[in-house]
Every structure is written in structure tokens, then in C-alpha cells.
N, C-alpha and C positions, 0 to 999 in steps of 0.2 A: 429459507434463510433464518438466520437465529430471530427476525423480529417478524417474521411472517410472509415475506415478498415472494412474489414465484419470479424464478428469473428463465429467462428463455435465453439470453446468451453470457458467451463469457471470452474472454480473449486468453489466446494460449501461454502456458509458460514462456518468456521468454528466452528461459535458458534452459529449457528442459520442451522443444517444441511437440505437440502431441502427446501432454502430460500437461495433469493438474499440479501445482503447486501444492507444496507439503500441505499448506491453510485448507486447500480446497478437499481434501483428499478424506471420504467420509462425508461430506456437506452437500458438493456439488453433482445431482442428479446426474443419470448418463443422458439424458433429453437434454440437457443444455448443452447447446451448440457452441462449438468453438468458433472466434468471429476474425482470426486471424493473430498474429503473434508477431514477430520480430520482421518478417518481409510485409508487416504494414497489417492495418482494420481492413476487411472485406466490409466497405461499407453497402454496396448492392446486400450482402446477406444479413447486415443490419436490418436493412429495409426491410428486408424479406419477413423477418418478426415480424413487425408491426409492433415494437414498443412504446406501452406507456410513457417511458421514464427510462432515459440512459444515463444511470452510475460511473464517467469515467473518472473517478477521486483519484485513483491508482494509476492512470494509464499515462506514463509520461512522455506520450508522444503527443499527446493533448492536442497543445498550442496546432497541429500539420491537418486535425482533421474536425476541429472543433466546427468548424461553419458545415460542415458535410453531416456530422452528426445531429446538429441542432434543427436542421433543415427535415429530416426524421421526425423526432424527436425531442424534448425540453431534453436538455443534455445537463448533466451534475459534473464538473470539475470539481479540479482541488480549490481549497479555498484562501491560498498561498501560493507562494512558488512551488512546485513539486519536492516534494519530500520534506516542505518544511514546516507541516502542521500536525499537529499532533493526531494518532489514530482517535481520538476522544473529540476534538472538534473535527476531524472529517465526518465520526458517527452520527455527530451531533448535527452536521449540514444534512445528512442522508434521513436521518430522524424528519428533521424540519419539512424537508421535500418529499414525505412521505405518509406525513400525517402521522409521525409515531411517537412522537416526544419523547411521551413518557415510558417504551419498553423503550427506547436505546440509553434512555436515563437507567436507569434499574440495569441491561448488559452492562453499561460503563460500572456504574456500582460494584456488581459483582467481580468485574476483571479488576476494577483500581484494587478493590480487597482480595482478591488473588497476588495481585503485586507484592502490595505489602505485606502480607502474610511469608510470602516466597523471601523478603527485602529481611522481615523478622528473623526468618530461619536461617540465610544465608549472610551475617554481619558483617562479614569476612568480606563480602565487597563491598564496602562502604569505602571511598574513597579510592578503588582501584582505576586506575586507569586501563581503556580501550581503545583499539583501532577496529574499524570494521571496512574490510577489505573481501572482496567477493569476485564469481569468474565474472568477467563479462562478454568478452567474445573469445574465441581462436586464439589460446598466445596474449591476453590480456588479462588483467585483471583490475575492480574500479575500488578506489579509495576513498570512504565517504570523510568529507574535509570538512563537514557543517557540525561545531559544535552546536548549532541550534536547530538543529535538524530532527527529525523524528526517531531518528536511533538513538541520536544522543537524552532526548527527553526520557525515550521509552527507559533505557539504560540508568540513565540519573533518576528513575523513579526505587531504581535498587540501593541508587549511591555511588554509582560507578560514574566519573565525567572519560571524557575523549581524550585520547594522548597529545600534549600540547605539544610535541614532537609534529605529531600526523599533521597539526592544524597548521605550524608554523613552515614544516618542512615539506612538505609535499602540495605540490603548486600545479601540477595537471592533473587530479584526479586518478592519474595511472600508473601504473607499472607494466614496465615491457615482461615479458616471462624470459 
């Protein structure tokens, strides 16, 4: 991992099953084991590690398997409802629960100045507005409706807010196909 951790498992793309995620792709050794993905955590193969320490900040079935996981191991959740904290305070709880403070202070440094640097070059979205809409299963697609949500922060660090349309108008998250 970028601040040192050796990770022995990792749970599969969701939407890409038996595939790493674009993020992962380059990072994540082939020795880390896949621990299960959309038909649920293989928690027996959790066990089966023997983890120090389970990372589930991302995993947003959390809340279904949280007592199974912790019963393992000290288990890391989001530190919010899911998806509504910033990737900088999830770093920041993963830091803490890690002994690292101070490298995930310095990664943050360097990405927040990646951002703005990127926010510098690109002015022209300052003030754009965005919807972010993604597949989610079969004939679905999910609409994220949180302007205060982690897309919307990550985005508004460019200058871009979220289409008051999207927030006002769309009331189930979804679109049929």
C-alpha cells in the first residue's frame, strides 16, 4: 500500500466480478486474495487470513456483516454514513488505526496539491455543474443524490457543485434502462 501495509485480502469489483477496480490496478499484488464481491464477504475466508486489522471504509454492505467481521478481527468502517466522508478523513481514520499519522498526512498533502494544481489548469470548471450516475446492476443505473457526499466534495474541490436538478428531481436513486 502507498503508506506501507501488506494487505492479504481484498473484496471484488463489484461491478466488474473477478476484476480489480481501475484504483487497484498496478497496486494490488496477485497474492491478495479476493474475499467475495456482490453475492456477499466470504467471511470463513476472511478468517482464513488471520488479519491484524480489517479496512472495511469502502465496503458498503458494512452495516450485514459488521459483527461477523469484528468477531475476526478489529474491523475499520466508514466514519459516516457510507459515502459521505471525505476520501481525506477515511485516510485520516485508516492513519490513526494504523500507527501512521504522519505518511497519510503527507499522501493527503501531495493528492490535495494534485487537485488544485489540476482545479489551476482546468478553470473552466469552476462553477460547472455535475450529475454522477453509474451501472449498477442488470438494466439499472444508480444516481448519486448527496450533494454532500464524497463525489460531490471530491468534485467541488475542482469547483464543480452537483446538478440541483439531480438533487431536487430524482427521488429513488435510480433510473430504469
Amino acid at each position: 500500500s502507498q503508506i506501507g501495509l501488506a494487505t492479504v485480502g481484498r473484496t471484488d469489483n463489484y461491478y466488474a466480478p473477478g476484476s480489480l477496480y481501475p484504483w487497484q490496478e498496478g497496486e494490488v499484488e496477485p497474492s491478495v486474495v479476493p474475499l467475495g464481491g456482490p453475492n456477499g464477504l466470504d467471511l470463513e475466508k476472511v478468517a482464513s487470513l488471520q488479519p491484524d486489522l480489517i479496512l472495511a471504509t469502502n465496503y458498503y454492505e458494512l452495516e450485514n456483516v459488521y459483527e461477523g467481521l469484528s468477531a475476526i478481527a478489529p474491523t475499520v468502517g466508514y466514519p459516516t454514513g457510507w459515502g459521505e466522508a471525505t476520501w481525506q478523513d477515511t485516510s485520516r481514520m485508516i492513519g490513526r488505526a494504523v500507527g501512521k499519522e504522519a505518511e497519510v498526512e503527507q499522501r493527503i498533502s501531495e493528492v490535495d496539491g494534485s487537485i488544485a494544481t489540476m482545479a489551476a489548469e482546468l478553470p473552466g470548471l469552476s462553477g460547472k455543474t455535475f450529475s454522477s450516475v453509474f451501472y449498477h446492476e442488470a438494466g439499472q443505473f444508480a444516481v448519486d443524490t448527496n450533494p454532500g457526499g464524497h463525489t460531490a466534495k471530491l468534485l467541488g474541490q475542482l469547483g464543480m457543485v452537483m446538478s440541483p436538478r439531480i438533487v431536487a428531481e430524482v427521488v429513488n436513486r435510480s433510473l430504469g434502462a
